[in-house]
C-alpha positions as CSV (number, residue, x, y, z in Angstrom):
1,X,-43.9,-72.7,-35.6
2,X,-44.5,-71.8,-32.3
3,X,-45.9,-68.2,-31.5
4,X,-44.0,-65.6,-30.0
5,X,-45.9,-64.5,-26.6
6,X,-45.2,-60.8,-24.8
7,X,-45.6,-60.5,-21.8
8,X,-46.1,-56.6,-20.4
9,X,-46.2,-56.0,-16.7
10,X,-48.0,-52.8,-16.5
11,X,-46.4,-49.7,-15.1
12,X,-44.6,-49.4,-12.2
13,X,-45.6,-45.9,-10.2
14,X,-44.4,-44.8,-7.0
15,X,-43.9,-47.7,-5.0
16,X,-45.3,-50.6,-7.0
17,X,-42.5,-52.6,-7.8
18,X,-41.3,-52.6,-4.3
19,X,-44.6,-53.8,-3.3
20,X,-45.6,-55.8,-5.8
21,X,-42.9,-56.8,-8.1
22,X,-41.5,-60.1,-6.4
23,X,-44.5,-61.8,-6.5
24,X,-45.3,-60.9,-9.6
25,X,-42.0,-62.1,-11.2
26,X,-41.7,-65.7,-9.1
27,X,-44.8,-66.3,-10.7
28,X,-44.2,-65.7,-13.8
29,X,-40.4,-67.6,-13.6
30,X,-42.5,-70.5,-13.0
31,X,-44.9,-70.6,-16.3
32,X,-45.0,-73.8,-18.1
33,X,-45.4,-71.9,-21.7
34,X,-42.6,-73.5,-23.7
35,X,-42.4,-70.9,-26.9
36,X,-40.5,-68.3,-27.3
37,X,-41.6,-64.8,-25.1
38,X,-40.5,-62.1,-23.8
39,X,-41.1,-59.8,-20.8
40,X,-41.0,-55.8,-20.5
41,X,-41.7,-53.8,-17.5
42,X,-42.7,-50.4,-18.2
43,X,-41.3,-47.7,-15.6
44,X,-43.8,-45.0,-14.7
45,X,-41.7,-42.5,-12.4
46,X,-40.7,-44.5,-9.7
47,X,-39.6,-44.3,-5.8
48,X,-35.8,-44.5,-5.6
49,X,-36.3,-47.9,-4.1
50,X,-38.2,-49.5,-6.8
51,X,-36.1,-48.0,-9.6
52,X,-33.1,-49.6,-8.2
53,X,-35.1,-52.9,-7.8
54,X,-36.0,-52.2,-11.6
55,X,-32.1,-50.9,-12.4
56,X,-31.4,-54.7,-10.5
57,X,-33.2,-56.8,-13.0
58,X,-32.1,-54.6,-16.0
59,X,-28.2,-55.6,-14.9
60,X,-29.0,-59.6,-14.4
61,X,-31.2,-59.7,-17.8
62,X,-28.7,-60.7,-20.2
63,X,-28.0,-64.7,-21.1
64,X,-28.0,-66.9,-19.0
65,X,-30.6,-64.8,-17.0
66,X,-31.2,-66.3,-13.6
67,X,-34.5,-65.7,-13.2
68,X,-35.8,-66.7,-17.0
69,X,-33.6,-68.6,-18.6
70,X,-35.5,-69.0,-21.7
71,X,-36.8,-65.6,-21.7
72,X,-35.4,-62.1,-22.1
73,X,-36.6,-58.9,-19.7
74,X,-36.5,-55.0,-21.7
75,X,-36.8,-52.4,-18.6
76,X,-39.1,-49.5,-20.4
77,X,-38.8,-46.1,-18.7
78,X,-40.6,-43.1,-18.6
79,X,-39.3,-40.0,-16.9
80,X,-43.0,-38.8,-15.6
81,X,-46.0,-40.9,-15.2
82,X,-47.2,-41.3,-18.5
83,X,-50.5,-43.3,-17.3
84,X,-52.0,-46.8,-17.6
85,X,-52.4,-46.6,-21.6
86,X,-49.7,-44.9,-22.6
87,X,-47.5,-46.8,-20.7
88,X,-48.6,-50.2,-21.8
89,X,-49.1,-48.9,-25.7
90,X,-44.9,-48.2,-25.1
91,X,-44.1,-52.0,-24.8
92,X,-46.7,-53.3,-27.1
93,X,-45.5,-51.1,-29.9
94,X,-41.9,-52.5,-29.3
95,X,-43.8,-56.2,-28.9
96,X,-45.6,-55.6,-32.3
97,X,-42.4,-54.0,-34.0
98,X,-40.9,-57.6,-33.0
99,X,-43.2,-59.1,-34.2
100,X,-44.8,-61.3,-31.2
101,X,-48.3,-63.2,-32.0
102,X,-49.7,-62.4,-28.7
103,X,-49.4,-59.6,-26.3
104,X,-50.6,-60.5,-22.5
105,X,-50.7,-58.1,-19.7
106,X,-50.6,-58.6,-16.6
107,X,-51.0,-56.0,-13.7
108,X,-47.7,-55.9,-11.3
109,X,-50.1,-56.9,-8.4
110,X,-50.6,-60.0,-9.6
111,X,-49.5,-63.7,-8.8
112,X,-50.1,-65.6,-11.7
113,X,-50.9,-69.8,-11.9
114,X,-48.1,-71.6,-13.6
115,X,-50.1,-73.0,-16.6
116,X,-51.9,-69.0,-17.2
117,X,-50.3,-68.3,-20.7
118,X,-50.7,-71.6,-22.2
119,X,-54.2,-71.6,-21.7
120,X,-54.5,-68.1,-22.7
121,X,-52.8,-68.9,-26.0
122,X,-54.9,-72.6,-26.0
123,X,-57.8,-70.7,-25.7
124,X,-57.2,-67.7,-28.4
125,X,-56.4,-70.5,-31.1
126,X,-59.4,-71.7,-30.8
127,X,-61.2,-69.4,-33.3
128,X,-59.5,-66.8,-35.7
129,X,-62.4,-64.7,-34.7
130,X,-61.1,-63.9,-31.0
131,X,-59.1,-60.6,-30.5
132,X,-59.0,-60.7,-26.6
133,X,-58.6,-63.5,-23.7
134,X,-59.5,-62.4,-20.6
135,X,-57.8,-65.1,-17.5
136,X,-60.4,-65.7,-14.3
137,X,-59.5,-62.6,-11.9
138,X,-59.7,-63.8,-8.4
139,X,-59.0,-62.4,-5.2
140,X,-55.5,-61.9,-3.2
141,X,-55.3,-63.8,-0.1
142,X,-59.0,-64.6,-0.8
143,X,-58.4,-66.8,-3.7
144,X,-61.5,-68.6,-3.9
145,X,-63.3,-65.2,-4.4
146,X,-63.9,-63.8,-7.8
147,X,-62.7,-60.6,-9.1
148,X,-63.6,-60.4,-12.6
149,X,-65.1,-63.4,-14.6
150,X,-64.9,-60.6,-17.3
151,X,-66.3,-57.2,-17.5
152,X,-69.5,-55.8,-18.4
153,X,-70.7,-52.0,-19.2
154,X,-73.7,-50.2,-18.5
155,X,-75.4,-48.9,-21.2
156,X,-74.4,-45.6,-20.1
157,X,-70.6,-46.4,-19.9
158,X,-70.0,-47.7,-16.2
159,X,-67.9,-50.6,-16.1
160,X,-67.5,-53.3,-13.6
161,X,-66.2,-56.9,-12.5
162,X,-68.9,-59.6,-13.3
163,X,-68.8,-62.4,-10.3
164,X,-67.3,-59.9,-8.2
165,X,-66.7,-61.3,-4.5
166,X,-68.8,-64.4,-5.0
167,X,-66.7,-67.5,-4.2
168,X,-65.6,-69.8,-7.2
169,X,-65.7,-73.7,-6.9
170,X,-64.4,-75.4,-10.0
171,X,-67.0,-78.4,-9.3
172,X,-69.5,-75.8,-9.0
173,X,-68.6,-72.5,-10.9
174,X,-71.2,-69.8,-11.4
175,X,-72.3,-70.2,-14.7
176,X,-72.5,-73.3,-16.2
177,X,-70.5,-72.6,-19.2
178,X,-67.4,-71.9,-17.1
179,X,-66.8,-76.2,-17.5
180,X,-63.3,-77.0,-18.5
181,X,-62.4,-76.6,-22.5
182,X,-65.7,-73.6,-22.7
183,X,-65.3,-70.4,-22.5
184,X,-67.2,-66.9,-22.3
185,X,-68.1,-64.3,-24.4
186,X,-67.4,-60.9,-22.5
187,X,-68.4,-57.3,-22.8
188,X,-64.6,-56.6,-22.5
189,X,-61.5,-57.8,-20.7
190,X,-59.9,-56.2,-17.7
191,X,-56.4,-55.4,-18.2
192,X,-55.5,-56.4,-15.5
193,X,-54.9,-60.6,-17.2
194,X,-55.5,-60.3,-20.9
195,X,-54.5,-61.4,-24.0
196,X,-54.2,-59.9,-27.4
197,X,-53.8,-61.0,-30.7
198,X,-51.4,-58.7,-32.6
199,X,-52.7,-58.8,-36.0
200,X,-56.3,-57.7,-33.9
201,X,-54.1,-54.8,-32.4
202,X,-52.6,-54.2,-35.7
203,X,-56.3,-53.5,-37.2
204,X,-58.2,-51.9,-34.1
205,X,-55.4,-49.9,-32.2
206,X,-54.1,-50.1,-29.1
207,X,-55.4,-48.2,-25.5
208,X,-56.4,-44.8,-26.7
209,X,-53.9,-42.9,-24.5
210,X,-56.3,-39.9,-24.1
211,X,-58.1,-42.2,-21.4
212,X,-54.9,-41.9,-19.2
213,X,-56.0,-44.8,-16.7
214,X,-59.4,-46.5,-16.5
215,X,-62.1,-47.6,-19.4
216,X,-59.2,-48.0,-22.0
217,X,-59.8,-51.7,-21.8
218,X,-63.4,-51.2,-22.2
219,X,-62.8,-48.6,-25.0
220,X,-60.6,-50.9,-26.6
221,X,-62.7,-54.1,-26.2
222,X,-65.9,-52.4,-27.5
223,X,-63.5,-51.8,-30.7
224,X,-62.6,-55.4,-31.3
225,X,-66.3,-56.0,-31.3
226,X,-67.2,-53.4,-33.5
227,X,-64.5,-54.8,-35.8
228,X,-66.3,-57.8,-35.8
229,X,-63.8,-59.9,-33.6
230,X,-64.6,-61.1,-30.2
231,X,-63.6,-60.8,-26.4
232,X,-64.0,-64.4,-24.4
233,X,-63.5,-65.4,-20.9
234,X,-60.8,-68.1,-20.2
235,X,-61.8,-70.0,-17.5
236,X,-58.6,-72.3,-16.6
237,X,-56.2,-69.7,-17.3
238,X,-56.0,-68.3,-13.3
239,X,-54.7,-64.8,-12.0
240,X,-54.7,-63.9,-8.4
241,X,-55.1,-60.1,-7.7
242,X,-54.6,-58.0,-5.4
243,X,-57.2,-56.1,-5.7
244,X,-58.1,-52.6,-3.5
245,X,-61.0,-51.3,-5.2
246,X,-60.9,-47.9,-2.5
247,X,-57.9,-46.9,-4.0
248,X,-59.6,-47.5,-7.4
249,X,-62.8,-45.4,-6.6
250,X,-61.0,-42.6,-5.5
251,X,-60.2,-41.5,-9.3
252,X,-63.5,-39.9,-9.5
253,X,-62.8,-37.9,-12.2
254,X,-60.5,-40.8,-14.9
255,X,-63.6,-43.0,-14.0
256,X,-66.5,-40.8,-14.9
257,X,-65.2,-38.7,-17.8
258,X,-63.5,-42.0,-19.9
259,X,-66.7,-43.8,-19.3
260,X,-68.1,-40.8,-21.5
261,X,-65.5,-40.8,-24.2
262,X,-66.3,-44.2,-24.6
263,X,-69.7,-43.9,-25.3
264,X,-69.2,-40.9,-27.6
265,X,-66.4,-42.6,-29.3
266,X,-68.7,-46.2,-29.6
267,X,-72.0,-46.0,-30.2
268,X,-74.2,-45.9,-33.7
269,X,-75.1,-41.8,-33.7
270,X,-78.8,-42.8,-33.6
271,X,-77.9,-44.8,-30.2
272,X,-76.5,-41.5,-28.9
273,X,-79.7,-40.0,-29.7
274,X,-81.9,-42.9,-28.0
275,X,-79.8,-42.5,-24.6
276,X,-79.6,-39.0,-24.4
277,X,-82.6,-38.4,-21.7
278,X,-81.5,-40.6,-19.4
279,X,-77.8,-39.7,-19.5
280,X,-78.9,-36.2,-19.1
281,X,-80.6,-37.7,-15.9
282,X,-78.0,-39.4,-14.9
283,X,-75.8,-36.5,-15.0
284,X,-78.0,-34.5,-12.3
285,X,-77.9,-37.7,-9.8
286,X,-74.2,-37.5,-10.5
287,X,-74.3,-34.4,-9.4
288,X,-75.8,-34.8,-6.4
289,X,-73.8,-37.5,-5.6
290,X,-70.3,-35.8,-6.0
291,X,-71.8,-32.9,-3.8
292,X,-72.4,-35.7,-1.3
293,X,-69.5,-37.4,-1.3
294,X,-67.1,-34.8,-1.7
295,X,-65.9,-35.1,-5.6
296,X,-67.7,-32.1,-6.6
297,X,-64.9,-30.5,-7.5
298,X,-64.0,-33.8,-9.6
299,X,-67.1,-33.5,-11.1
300,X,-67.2,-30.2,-12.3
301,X,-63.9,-31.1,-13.9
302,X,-65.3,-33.7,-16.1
303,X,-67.8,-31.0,-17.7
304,X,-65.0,-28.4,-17.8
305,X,-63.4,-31.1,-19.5
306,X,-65.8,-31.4,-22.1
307,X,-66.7,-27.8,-22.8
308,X,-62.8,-27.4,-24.3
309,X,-62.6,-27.1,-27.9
310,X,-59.4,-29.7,-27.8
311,X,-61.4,-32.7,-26.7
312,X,-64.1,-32.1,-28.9
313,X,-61.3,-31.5,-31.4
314,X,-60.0,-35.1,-30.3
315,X,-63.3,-36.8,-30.3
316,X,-64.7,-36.0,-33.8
317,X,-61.5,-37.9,-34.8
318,X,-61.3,-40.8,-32.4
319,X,-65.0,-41.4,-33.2
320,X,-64.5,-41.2,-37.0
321,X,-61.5,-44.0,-36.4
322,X,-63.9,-45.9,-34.2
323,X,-66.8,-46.3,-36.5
324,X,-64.8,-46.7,-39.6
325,X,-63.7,-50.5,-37.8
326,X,-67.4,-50.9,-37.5
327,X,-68.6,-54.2,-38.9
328,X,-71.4,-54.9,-36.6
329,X,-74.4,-53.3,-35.6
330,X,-75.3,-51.8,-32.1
331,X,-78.3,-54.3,-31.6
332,X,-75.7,-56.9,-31.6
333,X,-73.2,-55.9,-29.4
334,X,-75.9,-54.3,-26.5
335,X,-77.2,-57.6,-26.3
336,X,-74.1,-58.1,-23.4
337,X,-74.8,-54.4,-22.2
338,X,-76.3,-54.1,-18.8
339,X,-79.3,-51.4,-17.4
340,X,-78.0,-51.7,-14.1
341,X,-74.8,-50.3,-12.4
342,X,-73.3,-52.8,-10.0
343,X,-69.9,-51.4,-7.8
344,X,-68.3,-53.6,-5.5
345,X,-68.5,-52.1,-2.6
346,X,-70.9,-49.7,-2.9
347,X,-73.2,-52.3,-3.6
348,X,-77.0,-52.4,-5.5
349,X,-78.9,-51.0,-1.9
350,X,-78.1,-48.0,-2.8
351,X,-78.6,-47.7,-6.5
352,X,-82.0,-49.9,-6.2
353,X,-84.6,-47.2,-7.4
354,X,-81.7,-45.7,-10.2
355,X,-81.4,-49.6,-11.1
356,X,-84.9,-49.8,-11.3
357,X,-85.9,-46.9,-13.4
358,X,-82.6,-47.2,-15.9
359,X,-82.6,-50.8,-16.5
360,X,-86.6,-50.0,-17.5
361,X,-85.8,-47.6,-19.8
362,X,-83.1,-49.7,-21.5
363,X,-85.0,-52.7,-21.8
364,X,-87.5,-50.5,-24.0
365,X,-84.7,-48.3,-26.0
366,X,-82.8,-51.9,-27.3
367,X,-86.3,-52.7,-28.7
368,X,-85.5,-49.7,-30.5
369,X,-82.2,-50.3,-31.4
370,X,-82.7,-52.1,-35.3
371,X,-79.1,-50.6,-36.5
């Protein structure tokens, strides 16, 4: 039988589908997958204009639908801007209600390759132990430069593009495994091109909404590994992004506080216990950072966030759910964690002495790490 494939383009906000929508849809018209799928757009409080490009698409959807003919489009909206996860869990609850094998994402800024989900599903057949398929992230107009050959995290919960900016020649990738038919284990796959199994979502849950935007994909990959399934790299399948990572940076405060739930939520207790002196380090060059930069204020709202009895209500339960998936042991999956913290544009000069000393002290603590 052939498998069902959902295909969620994450939520509109503002201005997005004006900007980015057209693209994203030609693109995805011209996909050579020849099962059965289905697409949902997910509304997150809108400009006027792009909710009457999305009211547009929701009047020409039903059979024979000009723009997929074999398809079918479900317009998902939310009144207020529900966030990344939430937004996304709202069509892939609907996907895995209907009972779809796979569930891709793709971000609305994207311009996807024609032959993307067939080698996304091609690629996730290949071994029942695979939960997530990340496609190769390159650059928009720069499309010979990488964006994500998969993600990695820092041991103390930063995440970030691997390959980042570096050009990609097919005769020449990289990283010598990146050869046509191999693939990649990866920390975790950016969710901005992924796939997902649904019987792996069924067992490990979907974005924790609490995250909002930014690190549920890493959250949610560190949970298929602890589940003993596996995040890879596909190579061939090809996503063009158009990628701004100022406006990412900017959310100071999503980025630093989910990177922390994640670790709380994640690691083996005795872990916690191992990298507690150098987060608590890390936490006063933070500080001086935000005062720097001006995110002070955005920094002091991460530790007010933490200090209410809710989220430590919340956490005590999203960690129990975590570690009760757990079929693998922290020495394993640190093995792909890194000791140094790599962003974009911000680049290593400035973090070399922080690299230095962290990725020291990590190298000794994973000797450490037995369970």
């Amino acid at each position: 039988m052939s498998k069902k494939v959902a295909i969620i383009i994450s939520p509109s906000w503002r201005d997005y589908a004006k900007k980015y929508l057209a693209d994203c849809l030609e693109s995805l018209r011209g996909q050579d997958w020849d099962g059965d799928f289905k697409i949902f757009l997910v509304d997150n409080e809108s400009t006027d204009e792009s909710l009457a490009l999305l009211n547009n698409i929701a009047e020409t959807q039903n059979p024979p639908n000009p723009l997929f003919e074999r398809g079918q489009i479900e317009i998902i909206r939310n009144k207020n801007n529900d966030g990344f996860a939430k937004g996304n869990n709202d069509a892939i609850k609907i996907a895995l209600a209907e009972k779809f094998d796979y569930v891709v994402l793709f971000n609305m800024d994207t311009v996807i390759e024609p032959d993307c989900v067939s080698e996304l599903v091609e690629v996730a057949e290949q071994d029942e132990k695979i939960g997530a398929v990340q496609a190769r992230l390159m650059l928009w107009p720069e499309k010979d430069k990488v964006n994500s050959l998969g993600n990695t995290t820092h041991f103390l919960g930063f995440g970030y593009c691997l390959g980042y900016g570096k050009k990609y020649n097919p005769k020449n990738p990289p990283n010598p495994l990146f050869e046509r038919g191999h693939s990649k284990d990866v920390c975790y796959p950016s969710g901005a091109a992924v796939l997902f199994k649904a019987e792996i979502l069924k067992k490990v849950g979907l974005f924790d909404e609490e995250f909002w935007m930014y690190n549920e994909d890493q959250d949610l990959g560190w949970r298929i590994w602890l589940a003993g399934y596996k995040c890879i790299l596909a190579p061939e399948a090809v996503v063009y992004h158009k990628y701004e990572f100022a406006k990412s940076i900017k959310q100071y405060y999503w980025m630093d506080r989910n990177r922390m739930l994640s670790v709380i939520k994640n690691y083996h207790w005795l872990t916690l216990i191992l990298i507690t002196p150098a987060c608590l380090i890390m936490e006063l060059g933070l500080l001086l950072f935000s005062a720097k930069t001006g995110w002070l204020k955005e920094k002091i709202k991460v530790w007010l966030y933490f200090l209410k009895p809710r989220t430590w209500q919340y956490l005590i339960k999203a960690r129990r759910q975590a570690q009760s998936l757990r079929q693998v042991k922290d020495r394993d999956i640190v093995k792909m964690f890194s000791g140094k913290i790599w962003y974009q544009e911000v680049g290593d000069g400035r973090l070399k002495i922080a690299n230095l000393v962290f990725n020291i002290y990590w190298q000794i603590v994973k000797l450490f790490i037995i369970w």
